[in-house]
C-alpha positions in Angstrom: 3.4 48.0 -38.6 3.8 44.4 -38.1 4.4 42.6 -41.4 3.5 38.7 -40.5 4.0 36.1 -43.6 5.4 34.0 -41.3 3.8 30.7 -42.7 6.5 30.9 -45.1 8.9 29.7 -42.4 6.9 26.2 -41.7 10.1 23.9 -43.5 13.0 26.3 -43.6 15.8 27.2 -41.1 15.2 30.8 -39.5 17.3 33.4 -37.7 15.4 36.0 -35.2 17.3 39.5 -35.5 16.1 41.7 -32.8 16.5 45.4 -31.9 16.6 47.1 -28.4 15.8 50.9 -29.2 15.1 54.1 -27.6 11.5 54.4 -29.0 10.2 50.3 -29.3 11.6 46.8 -29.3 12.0 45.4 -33.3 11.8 41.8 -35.0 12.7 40.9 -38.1 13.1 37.0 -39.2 15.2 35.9 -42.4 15.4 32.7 -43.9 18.8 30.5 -44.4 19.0 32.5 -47.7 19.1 36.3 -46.0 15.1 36.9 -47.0 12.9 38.9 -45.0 10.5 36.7 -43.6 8.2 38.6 -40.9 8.9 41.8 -38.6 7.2 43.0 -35.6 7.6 45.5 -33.0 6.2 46.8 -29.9 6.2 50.5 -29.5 6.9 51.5 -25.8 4.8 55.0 -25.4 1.9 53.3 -27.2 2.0 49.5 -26.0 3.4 50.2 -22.6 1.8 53.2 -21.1 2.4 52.2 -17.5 5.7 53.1 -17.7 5.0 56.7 -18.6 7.8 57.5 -20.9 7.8 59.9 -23.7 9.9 58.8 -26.4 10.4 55.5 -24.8 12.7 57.4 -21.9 12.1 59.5 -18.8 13.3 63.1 -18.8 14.1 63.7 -15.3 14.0 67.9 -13.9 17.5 69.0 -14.5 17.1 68.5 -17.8 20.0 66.6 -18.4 19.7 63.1 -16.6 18.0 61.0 -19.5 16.6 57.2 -18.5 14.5 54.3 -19.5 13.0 51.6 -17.1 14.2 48.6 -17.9 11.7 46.2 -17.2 9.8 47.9 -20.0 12.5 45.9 -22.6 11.7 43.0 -20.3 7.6 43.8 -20.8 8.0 44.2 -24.3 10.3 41.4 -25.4 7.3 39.1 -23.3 5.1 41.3 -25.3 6.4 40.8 -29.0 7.3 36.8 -28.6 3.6 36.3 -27.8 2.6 38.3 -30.6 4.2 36.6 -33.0 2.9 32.9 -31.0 -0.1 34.3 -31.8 0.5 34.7 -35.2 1.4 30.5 -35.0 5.3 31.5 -35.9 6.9 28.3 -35.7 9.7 29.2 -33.1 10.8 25.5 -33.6 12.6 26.6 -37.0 14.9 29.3 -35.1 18.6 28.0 -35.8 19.9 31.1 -33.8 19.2 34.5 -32.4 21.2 37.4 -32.2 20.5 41.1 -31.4 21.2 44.5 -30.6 20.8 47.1 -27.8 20.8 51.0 -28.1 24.8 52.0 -27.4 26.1 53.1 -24.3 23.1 51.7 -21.9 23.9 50.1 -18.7 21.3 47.6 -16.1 22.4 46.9 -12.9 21.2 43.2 -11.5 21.2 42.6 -8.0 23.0 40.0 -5.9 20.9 36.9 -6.9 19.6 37.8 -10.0 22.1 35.5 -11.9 19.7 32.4 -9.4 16.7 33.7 -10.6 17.6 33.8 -14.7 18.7 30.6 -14.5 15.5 29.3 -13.1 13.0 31.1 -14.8 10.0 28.9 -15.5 8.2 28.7 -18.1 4.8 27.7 -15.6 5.4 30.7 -13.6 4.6 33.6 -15.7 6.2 36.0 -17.9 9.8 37.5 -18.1 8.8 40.8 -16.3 6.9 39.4 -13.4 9.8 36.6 -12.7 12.5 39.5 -13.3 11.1 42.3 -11.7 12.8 42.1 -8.3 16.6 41.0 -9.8 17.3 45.1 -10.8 19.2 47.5 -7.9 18.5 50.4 -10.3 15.2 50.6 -12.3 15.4 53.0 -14.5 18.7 53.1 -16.5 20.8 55.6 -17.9 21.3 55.7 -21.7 22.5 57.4 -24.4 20.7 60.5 -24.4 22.2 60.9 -20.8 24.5 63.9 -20.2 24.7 64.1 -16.7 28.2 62.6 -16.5 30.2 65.7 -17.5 31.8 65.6 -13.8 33.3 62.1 -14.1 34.1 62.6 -18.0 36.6 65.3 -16.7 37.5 63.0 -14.1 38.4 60.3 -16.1 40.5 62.8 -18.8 42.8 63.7 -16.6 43.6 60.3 -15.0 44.3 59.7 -19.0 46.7 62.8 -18.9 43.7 64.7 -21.9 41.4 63.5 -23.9 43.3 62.5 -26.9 45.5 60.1 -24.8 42.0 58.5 -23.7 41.0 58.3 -27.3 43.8 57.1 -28.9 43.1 53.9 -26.4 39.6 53.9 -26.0 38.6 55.6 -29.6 36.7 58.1 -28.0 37.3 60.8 -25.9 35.1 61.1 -22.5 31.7 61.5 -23.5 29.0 62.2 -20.9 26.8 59.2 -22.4 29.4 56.4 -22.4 29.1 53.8 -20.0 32.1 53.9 -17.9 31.6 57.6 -16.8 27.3 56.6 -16.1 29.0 53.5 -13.9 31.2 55.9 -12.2 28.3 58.6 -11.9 26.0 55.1 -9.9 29.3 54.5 -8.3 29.5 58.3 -6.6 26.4 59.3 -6.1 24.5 55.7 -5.5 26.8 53.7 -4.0 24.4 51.6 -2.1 23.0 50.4 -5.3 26.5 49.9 -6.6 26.7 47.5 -3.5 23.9 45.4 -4.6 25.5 44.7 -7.7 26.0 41.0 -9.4 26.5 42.1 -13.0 26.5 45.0 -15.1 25.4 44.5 -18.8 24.7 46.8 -21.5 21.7 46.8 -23.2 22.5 44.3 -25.7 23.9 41.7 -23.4 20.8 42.2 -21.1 18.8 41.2 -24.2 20.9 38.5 -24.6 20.8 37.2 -21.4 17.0 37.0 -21.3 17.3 34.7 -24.5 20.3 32.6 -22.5 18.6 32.4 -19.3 22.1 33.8 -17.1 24.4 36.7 -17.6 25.4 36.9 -21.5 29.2 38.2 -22.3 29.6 42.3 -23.8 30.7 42.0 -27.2 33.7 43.8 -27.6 31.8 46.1 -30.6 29.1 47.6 -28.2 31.8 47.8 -25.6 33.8 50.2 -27.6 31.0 52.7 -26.6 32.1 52.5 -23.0 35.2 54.3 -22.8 36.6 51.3 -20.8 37.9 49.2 -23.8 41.2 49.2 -25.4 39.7 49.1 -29.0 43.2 47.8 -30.4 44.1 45.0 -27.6 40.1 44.7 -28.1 40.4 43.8 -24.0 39.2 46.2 -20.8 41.8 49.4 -20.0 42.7 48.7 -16.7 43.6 52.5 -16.1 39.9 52.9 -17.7 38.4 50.5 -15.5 39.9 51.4 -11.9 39.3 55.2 -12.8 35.3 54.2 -13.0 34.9 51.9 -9.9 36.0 49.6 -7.5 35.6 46.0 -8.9 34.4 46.9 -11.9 35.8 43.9 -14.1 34.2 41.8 -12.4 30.9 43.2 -12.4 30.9 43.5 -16.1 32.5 40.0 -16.9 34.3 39.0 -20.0 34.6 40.6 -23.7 33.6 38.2 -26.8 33.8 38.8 -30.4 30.6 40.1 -32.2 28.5 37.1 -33.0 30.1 34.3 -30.5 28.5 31.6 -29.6 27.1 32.0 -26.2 25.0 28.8 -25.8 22.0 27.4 -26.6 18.3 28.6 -25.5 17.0 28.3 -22.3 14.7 26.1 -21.4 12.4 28.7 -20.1 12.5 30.1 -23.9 12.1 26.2 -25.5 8.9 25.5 -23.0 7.3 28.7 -23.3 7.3 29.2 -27.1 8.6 26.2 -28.6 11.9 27.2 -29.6 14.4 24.2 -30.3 17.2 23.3 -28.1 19.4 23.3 -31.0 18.9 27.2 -31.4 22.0 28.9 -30.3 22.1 32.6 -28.9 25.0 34.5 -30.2 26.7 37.7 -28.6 24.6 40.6 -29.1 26.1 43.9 -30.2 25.2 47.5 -30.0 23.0 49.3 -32.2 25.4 51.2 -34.3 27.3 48.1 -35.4 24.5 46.0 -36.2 23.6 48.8 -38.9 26.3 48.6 -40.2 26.0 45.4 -40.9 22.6 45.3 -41.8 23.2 48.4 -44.2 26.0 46.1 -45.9 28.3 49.1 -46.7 31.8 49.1 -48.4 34.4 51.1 -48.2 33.7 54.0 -50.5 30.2 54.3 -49.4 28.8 56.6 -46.4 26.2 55.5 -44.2 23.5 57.6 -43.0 21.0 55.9 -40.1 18.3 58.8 -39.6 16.4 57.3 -36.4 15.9 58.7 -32.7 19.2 60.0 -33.0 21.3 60.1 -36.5 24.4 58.6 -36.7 27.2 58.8 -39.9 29.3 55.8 -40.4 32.4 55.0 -42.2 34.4 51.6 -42.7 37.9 52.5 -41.5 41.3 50.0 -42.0 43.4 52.5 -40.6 41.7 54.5 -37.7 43.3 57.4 -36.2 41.0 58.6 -33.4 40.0 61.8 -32.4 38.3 64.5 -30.1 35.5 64.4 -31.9 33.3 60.9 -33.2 34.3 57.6 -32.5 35.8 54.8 -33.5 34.6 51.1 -33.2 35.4 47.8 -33.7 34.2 46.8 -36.7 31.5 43.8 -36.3 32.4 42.4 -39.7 36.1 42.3 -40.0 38.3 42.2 -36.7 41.3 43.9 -38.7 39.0 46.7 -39.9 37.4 49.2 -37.8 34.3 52.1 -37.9 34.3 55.8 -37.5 30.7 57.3 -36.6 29.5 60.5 -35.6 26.3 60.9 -33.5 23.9 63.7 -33.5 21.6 63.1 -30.5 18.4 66.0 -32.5 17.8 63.5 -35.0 14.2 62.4 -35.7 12.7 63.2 -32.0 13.5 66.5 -33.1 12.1 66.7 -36.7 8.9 65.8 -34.8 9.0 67.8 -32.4 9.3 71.2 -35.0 6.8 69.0 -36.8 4.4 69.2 -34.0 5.4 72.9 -33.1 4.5 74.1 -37.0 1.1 72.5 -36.4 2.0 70.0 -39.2 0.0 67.5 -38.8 1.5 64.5 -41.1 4.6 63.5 -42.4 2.9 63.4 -45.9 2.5 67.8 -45.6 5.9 67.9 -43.9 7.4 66.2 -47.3 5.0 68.6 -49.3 6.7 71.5 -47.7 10.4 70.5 -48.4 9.5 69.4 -51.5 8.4 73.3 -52.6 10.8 75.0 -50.6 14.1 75.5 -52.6 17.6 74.7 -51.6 19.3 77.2 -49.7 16.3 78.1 -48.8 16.9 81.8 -49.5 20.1 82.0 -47.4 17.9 81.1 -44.0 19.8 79.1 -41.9 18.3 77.0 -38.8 20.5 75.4 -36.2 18.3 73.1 -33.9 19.6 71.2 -30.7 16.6 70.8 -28.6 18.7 68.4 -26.8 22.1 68.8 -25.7 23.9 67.7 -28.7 26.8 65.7 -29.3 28.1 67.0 -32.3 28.7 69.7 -31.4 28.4 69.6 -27.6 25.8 72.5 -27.7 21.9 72.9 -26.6 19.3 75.5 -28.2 17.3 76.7 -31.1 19.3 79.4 -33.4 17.7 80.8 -36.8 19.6 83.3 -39.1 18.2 85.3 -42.0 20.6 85.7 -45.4 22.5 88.1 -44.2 23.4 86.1 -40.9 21.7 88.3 -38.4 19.7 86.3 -35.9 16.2 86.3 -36.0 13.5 84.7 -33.1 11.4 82.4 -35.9 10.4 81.8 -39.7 7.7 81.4 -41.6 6.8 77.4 -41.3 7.7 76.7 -45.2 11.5 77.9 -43.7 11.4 76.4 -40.9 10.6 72.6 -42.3 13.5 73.7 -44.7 16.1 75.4 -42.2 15.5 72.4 -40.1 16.4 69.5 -42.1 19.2 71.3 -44.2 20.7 72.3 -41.0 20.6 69.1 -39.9 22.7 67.5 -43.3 25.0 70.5 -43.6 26.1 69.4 -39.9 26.4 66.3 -40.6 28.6 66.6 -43.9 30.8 69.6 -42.2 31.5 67.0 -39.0 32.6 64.1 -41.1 34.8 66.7 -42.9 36.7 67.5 -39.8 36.7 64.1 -38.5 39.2 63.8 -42.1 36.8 62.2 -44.5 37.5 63.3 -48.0 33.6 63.9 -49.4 35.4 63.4 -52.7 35.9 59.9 -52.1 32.9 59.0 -51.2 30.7 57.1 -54.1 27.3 57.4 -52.8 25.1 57.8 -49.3 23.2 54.4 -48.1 20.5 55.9 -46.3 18.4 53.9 -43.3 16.4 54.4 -39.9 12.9 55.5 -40.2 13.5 59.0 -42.0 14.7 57.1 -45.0 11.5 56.7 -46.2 10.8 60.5 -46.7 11.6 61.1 -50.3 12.0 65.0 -49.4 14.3 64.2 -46.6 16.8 62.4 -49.0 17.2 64.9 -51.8 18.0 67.2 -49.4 20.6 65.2 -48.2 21.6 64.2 -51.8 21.8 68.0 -52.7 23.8 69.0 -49.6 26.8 66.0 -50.3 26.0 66.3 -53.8 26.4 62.6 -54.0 23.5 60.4 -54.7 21.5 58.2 -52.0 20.5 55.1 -52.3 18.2 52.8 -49.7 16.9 49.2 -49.1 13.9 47.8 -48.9 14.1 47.2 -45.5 14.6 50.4 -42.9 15.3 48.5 -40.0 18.9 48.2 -40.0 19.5 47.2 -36.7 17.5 44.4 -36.6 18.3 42.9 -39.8 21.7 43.6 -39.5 21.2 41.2 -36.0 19.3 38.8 -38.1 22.1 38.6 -40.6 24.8 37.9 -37.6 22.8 35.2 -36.5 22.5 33.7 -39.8 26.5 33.7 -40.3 27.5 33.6 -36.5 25.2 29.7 -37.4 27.4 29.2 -40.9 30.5 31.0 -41.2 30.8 28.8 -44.2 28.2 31.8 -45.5 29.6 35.1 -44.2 32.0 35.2 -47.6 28.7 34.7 -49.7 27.3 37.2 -48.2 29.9 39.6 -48.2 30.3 39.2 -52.1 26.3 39.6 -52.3 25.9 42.9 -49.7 24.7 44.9 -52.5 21.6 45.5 -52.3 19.8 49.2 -52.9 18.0 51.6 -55.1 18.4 54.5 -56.1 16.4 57.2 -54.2 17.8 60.3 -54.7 20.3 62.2 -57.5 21.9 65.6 -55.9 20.0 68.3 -58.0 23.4 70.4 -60.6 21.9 73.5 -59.9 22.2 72.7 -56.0 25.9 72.8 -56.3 26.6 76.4 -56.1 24.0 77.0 -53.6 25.6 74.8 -50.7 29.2 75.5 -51.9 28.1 79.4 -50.0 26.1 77.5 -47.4 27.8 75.0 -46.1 30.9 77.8 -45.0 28.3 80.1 -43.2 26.5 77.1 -41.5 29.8 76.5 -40.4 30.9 79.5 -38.6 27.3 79.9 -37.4 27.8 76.6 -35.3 31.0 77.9 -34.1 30.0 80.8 -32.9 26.9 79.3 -30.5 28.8 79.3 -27.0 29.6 76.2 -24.8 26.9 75.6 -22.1 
């Protein structure tokens, strides 16, 4: 829901974080002083039925190629600057504006497109109908993809294995990364790779809309790609000729997170007022924006529970891995972050949801709140879609004495669903080498955070205790925030010495303990034993 005070920002500086994700386009608006001012958002199955997506993407029949059109972002950032011009926002304030895209995402402009962004006019009509004939591919991959195993192969090899490629890269090959999707175009589409001008992800196509011409990848969201050296924090280019012809060139240059790519454009100042002192800065990808916007410290473990969940860690001395990833770190360039993705996150908690004929999140809490933990020794293991943590796909439910069984009662369903789901999630950042241990609490964000169920179970599983802000949005805020120091650096050790900022929202329950101390072993070798596709 939109939450407009946005009087409050007639005589004070603003910064406009916004948020590219899977499901809806987000706003949020601070003041010099890092309040909340106003948020909005614009959710894409609801607002923007034309484009026919479910979940804000397009499943297409082989169950494994996963896109969104992208001139729905376009539609919907039109869509949520004239709400808020409704709403007499005075756009004049904006002192910068940064953002962030959903990782991994790639758009494709065609030869000319660069013309038409820099001439956009503000008499001529909207962003979408002045854009809609500068994209070669329409509908873009993104992360959810995982059609790319082929290429991810491919590229392993040239690397002599995947460890090689993630000890430069910090990942492994991983079907939803961008360099393998702009190889997958390259091979199978190469008429469309022809019509190329520029490649952006989704965060510097956000960016560029603000900038009016092609905005620079910041080199955070472009550790996502499996093309970046994440320590030389420049292109590979044994990553980048293994992908496709010309390919540096197509994507452009790497920034820093938060550089200062220009001021407005003039479309943006005639069409809503904005000043032509407001300065667009690099935006990043989704993942590192939350961690900024979460404010985490070393000692702490982050929890974002959205379309997909994702576990991060603050790392100073990385040491990467077949399985998660390592960033760059958007906040310090000596430090770096470790995350771990798990693509069933909250699109499949609604979807068992919907499938138990639950018809509110209010009942759903009801039932996890009178369920007890363990949940009798039933175990659920749920990847509706292909997973990445584990790379694995299907629905598996064991009773207490591990014997598979075809379905539960709903009370252990709700139950074997979400503990499943936190027992993964606390086993995966074991073996990516975090000591649980040394972990002081969980920040919790992403929608999910706000189900009080949801988080003792996750309390009671790390047997640590959670804590959450105010604010769920992460992302967004965490954009806002960038923008706010990206315009002051003079700030950014301020706010570091002031990113503490939670309450308490969950204690792990004693008597819990003992109950996942057996659990957590036999969800273990459970998930082991579920065979590769």
């Amino acid at each position: 829901m939109d939450q407009n005070i946005c009087q409050a920002n007639n005589n004070t500086d603003t910064y406009i974080g916004l948020d590219f994700s899977t499901q809806q386009l987000k706003v949020i608006v601070i003041d010099a002083n890092w309040n909340v001012i106003c948020q909005y958002s614009v959710v894409f199955d609801k607002e923007l039925p034309e484009f026919q997506t479910e979940g804000g993407v397009h499943r297409h029949p082989d169950g494994v190629t996963i896109t969104s059109p992208c001139l729905m972002w376009v539609k919907a950032l039109d869509i949520i600057l004239q709400k808020m011009k409704s709403d007499n926002f005075n756009f004049s304030s904006v002192m910068g504006v940064c953002g962030a895209g959903q990782q991994h995402g790639s758009v494709y402009w065609k030869k000319g497109a660069g013309m038409v962004l820099n001439q956009l006019n503000a008499t001529q009509g909207t962003l979408a109908q002045q854009l809609q004939d500068c994209i070669a591919l329409l509908d873009s991959p993104v992360w959810m993809d995982s059609s790319t195993t082929k290429q991810c192969l491919e590229l392993e090899r040239i690397f002599n294995g995947p460890q090689n490629l993630a000890s430069v890269t910090g990942s492994r090959a991983y079907e939803r990364f961008t360099g393998c999707q702009i190889a997958k175009i390259f091979q199978n589409f190469p008429d469309i790779y022809r019509q190329c001008e520029r490649i952006s992800l989704v965060s510097s196509f956000g960016a560029s809309l603000f900038l009016g011409r092609y905005a620079s990848i910041d080199y955070c969201d472009g550790s996502g790609m499996n093309l970046v050296d994440i320590f030389a924090k420049q292109y590979s280019n044994m990553a980048l000729e293994a992908c496709a012809p010309n390919l540096k060139q197509l994507l452009g240059d790497l920034v820093e997170p938060g550089a200062n790519l220009g001021y407005i454009s003039s479309y943006m100042r005639e069409k809503y007022g904005f000043s032509p002192n407001c300065k667009v800065f690099a935006f990043t990808g989704d993942n590192p924006a939350s961690l900024v916007g979460m404010r985490i410290k070393q000692g702490d473990l982050a929890i974002s529970l959205g379309t997909s969940d994702t576990v991060f860690i603050w790392l100073d001395n990385p040491h990467p891995a077949l399985e998660g990833h390592i960033f760059c770190n958007p906040i310090s360039c000596e430090s770096y972050m470790a995350l771990l993705c798990f693509k069933n996150g909250s699109l499949t908690r609604q979807s068992i949801k919907n499938e138990c004929g639950i018809e509110n999140w209010k009942d759903f809490e009801d039932i996890m709140a009178n369920t007890p933990p363990g949940n009798n020794g039933n175990i659920g293991i749920y990847f509706k879609e292909m997973e990445i943590t584990p790379s694995k796909i299907g629905c598996y439910r064991y009773n207490c004495d591990g014997n598979k069984v075809e379905q539960f009662d709903i009370k252990t369903e709700i139950r074997a669903l979400v503990e499943g789901q936190f027992m993964a999630k606390r086993i995966h950042a074991e073996n990516l080498g975090y000591d649980i241990d040394q972990c002081s609490r969980i920040i919790a964000t992403g929608g999910a955070s706000n189900n009080g169920a949801l988080l003792q179970v996750l309390s009671d599983v790390f047997n640590k205790p959670v804590y959450i802000q105010d604010i769920s949005n992460s992302v967004s805020l965490g954009s806002a925030y960038m923008a706010n120091f990206a315009t002051n650096p003079d700030k950014l050790q301020k706010w570091l010495m002031l990113r503490d900022g939670y309450h308490l929202a969950a204690e792990p329950n004693p008597a819990a303990l003992t109950v996942y101390a057996h659990l957590l072993p036999k969800y273990k070798y459970l998930e082991a034993m579920i065979p590769l596709p």
